[in-house]
N, C-alpha and C positions, 0 to 999 in steps of 0.2 A: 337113159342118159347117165353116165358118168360123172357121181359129186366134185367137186375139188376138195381138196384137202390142206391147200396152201395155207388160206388163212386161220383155218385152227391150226397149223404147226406156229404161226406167230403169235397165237394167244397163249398156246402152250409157254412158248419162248419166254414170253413177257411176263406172264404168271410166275416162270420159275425166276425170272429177275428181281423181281416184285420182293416174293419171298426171301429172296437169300438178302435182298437190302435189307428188309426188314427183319432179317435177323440178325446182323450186323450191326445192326443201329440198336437191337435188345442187348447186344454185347457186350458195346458199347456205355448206354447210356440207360437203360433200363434195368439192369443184373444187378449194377453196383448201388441203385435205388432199391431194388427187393433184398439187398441186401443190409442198406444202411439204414432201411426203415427201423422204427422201434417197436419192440412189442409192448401191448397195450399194458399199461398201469392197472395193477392188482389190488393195493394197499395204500399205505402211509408212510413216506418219506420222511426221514428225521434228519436234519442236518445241523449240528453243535458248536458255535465255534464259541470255545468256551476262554473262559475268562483264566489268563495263565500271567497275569502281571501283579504288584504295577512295575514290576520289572519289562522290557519290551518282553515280545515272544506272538509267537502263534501255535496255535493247535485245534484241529478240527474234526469234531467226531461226525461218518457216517454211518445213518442204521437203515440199509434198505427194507422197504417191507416184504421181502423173506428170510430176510433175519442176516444179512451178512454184514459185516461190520466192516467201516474203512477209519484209519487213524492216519490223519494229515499233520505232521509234525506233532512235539510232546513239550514243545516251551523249553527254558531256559535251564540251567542245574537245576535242581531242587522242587522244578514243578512236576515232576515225574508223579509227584504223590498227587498232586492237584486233580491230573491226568488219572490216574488211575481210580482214586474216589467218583469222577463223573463213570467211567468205565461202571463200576458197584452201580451208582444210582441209574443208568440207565440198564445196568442189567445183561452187559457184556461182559462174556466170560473168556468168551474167546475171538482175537481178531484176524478177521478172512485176508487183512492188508495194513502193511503200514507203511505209509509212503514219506519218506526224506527227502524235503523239497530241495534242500543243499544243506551243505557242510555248513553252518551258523551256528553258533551254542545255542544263539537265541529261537531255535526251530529242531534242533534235535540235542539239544543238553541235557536235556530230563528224558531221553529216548531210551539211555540204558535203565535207568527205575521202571520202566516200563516193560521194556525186552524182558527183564531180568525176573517181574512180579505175572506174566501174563503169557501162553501160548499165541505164537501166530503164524500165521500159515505161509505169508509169502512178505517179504520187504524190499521194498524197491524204491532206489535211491538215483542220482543220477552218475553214476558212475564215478565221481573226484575222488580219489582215495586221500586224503591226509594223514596216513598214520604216522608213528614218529617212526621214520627210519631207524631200523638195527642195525648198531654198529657193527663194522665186518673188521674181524681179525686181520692183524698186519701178518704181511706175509713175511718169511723167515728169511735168511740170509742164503747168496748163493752157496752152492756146495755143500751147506751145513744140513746135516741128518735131521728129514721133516719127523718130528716126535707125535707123537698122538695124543692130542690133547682133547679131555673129556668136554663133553656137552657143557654150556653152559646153564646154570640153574635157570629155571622160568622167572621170570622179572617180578619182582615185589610193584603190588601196586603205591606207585610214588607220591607222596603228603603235597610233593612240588610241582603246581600246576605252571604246565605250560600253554601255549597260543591252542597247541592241535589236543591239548587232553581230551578236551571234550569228545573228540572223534576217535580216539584210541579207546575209550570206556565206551562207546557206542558201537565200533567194531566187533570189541570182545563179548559185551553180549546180545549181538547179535549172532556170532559163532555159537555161544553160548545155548543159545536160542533153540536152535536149529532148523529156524525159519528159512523157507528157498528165498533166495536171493538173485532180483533181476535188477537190469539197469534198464530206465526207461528210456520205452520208443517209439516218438512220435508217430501218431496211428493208430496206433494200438489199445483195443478194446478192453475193459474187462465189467462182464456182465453179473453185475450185480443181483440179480434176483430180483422178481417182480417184477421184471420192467425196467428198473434202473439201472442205466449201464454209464460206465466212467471212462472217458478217451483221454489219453493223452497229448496234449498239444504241443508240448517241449520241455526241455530243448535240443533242439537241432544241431548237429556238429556242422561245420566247425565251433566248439565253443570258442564264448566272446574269450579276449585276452584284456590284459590291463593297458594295452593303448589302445585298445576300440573304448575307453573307457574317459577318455581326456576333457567327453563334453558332462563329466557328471556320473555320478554312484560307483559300482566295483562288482570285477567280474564276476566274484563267487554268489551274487543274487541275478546277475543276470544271466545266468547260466541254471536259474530256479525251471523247479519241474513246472507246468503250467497244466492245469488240467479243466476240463469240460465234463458235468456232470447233466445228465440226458434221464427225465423222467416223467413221460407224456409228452404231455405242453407249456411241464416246467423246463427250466434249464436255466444252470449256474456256471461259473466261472472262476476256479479258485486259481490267483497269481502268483502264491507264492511271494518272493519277494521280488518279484522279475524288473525287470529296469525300463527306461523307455526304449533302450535298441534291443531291449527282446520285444517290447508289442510292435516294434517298427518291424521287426524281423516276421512275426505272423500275420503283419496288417498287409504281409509283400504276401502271402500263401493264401492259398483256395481253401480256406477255413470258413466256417460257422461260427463267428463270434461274438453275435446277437445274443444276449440272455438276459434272462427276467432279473437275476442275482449278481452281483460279483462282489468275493471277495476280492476287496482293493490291494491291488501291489503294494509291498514294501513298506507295509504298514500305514500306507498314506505318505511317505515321501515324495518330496518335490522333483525325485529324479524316475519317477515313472506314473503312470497316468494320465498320458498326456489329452491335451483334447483331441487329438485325430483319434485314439483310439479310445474313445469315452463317447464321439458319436458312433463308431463305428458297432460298437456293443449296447449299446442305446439301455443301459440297467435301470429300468424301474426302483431297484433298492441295492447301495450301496454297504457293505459292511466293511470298517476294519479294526481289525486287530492289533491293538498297542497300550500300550503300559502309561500309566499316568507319571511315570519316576522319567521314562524316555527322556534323554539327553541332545536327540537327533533332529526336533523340530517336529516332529510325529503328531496329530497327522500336519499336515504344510496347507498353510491358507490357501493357495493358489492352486493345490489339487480339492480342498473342498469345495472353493469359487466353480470348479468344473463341474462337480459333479452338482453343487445348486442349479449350475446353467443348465444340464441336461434334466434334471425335473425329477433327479433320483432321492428315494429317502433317504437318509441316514441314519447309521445304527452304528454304534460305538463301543468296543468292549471297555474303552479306559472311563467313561461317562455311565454306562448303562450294566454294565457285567458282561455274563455270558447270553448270548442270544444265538438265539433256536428260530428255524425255519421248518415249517411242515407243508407238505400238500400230496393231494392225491392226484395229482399226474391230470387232473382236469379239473373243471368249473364244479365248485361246492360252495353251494351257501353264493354262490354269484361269485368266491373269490377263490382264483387258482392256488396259492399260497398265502401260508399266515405267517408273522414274524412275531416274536414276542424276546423282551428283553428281563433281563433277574431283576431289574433296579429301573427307577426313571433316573434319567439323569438332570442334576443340577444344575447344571450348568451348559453352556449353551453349544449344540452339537458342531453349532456351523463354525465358532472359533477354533483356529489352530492354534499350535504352539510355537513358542520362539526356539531356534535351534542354539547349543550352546555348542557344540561336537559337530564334525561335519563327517557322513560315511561312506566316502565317495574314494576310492583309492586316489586320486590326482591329490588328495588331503594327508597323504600315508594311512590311512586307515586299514586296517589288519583286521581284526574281529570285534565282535560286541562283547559288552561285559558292564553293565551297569550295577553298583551295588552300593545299595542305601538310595533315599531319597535324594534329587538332587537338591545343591544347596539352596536357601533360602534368601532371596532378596532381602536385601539389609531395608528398613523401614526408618525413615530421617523423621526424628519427633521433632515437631515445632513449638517453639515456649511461646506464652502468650504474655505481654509486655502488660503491666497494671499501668495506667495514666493518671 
């Protein structure tokens, strides 16, 4: 008697169906997880954000544990040196990255003391060029014989600062340098060694302009580099001085923005932080970064009120110094991260400050630049009447 063979051509059939979905859907939805997985934690994570006031400023040393170094802004004129002493103490000679969250004195001022005292491998900024434009030669009169006129000398460095100097002394030694030079791009990876790898989150073109800017703060911070720091089962979030229509802009994007850490935008200003994006990242510990002289209202009640509400700690450079986070990318000692600060502070983390300046372009505001303490509230002595 003669088998059929009909219905094993349909199991064939079906099988090969089977397969090709299911390889499809690996394509898909499985590849770019074996891909974005992380490799397992080797060592010990150092992350610095160190103390660069009491002028405002920020600046943020990484030390992967394989030894690569990330430098997140250099603080304001003059803290270059500030910068470069932690560099000594923690024993970096040489930096794998230095990242320019935006054109701010207050965030790459003391960038060329740094370029200019230290080798480094790659610098990446967001793309805004501010240099001072060169003047271009008038051109000459019809008919009249074009003469040849010699080069002009290279430019004396000038005693008279202007709005963009700071970024003109940060370009040249960065030439100087002769660090590669990328503009970042959302997505994109760079793997740190050991495990630790640092994503870029923003920002996204189109950059904001200064009438997306009408509800609050100014373009050149919210146009900040945003980055995500991935190490095990730690992760942080450094915001630069990003505004609230840049977290509105990544809270609209298929981001990860859950972390154990963030450093808080914009020094703790009222014009970013908001609570959508403070549940949204659910931080266990809060840090920011800002100057006790700050003239800006730095950090602002109403973003501390936030992050009390969400159950995050607080850690202050302008109250406590510089503070350090460590962890080994998993559960030690029962705790995934340790935080430690240079000082306790006196005074009471959860108060903010009153703003005297507002730095918000709809205010005219141009750049930062605070120098000297601000002033002192006058103190009214009361005489005391003898009866």
């Amino acid at each position: 008697m003669k088998r059929s063979t009909r219905g094993c051509g349909c199991a064939v059939a079906v099988l090969v169906l089977l397969l090709g979905a299911g390889a499809i859907a690996f394509w898909k939805f499985g590849l770019p997880w074996w891909r974005a997985r992380l490799p397992k934690p080797t060592g010990e994570l150092q992350v610095h954000v160190l103390d660069v006031g009491p002028i405002e400023g920020d600046s943020i040393l990484i030390i992967a544990p394989g030894g690569k170094s990330v430098l997140i802004d250099a603080g304001d004129a003059g803290k270059g040196k500030v910068v470069l002493e932690a560099l000594k103490r923690y024993k970096v000679e040489r930096l794998d990255y230095f990242i320019a969250t935006h054109p701010h004195p207050d965030h790459i001022g003391g960038a060329d003391e740094v370029l200019n005292a230290i080798k480094v491998g790659t610098v990446i900024d967001n793309g805004v060029d501010l240099s001072t434009p060169v003047p271009e030669i008038a051109p000459g009169r019809k008919g009249s014989k074009a003469k040849a006129t010699p080069p002009p000398p290279p430019p004396k460095k000038s005693k008279v600062k202007t709005v963009n100097t700071f970024f003109d002394e940060y370009a040249a030694a960065l030439k100087q340098n002769g660090a590669q030079h990328e503009k970042a791009l959302p997505g994109k990876k760079y793997d740190l060694g050991g495990g630790a790898i640092l994503t870029v989150l923003g920002p996204t073109e189109p950059f904001f302009t200064k009438d997306q800017m009408k509800g609050g703060g100014n373009e050149t911070n919210a146009n900040s580099i945003v980055l995500r720091l991935d190490y095990g089962e730690f992760s942080m979030l450094f915001m630069g001085d990003a505004e609230a229509q840049t977290e509105e802009r990544l809270l609209g994007k298929d981001l990860n923005l859950k972390a154990n850490v963030i450093k808080v935008a914009h020094h703790g200003s009222k014009y970013a932080t908001t609570e959508t994006f403070v549940k949204r990242v659910q931080p266990e510990a809060a840090i920011i970064s800002d100057g006790a002289w700050n003239r800006y209202g730095h950090p602002a009640q109403v973003v501390l009120d936030r992050l009390k509400a969400a159950n995050a700690k607080l850690y202050r450079t302008d109250l406590q110094g510089e503070v350090t986070i460590t962890s080994k990318g998993k559960l030690d000692s029962g705790k995934l991260y340790d935080i430690k600060t240079a000082k306790e502070g006196k005074e009471d983390l959860w108060t903010g400050r009153e703003a005297q300046k507002d730095d918000s372009s709809r205010s005219g505001f141009i750049a930062y630049g605070d120098f000297g303490p601000p002033p002192k509230t006058k103190q009214t002595t009361t005489k005391t009447q003898s009866h």
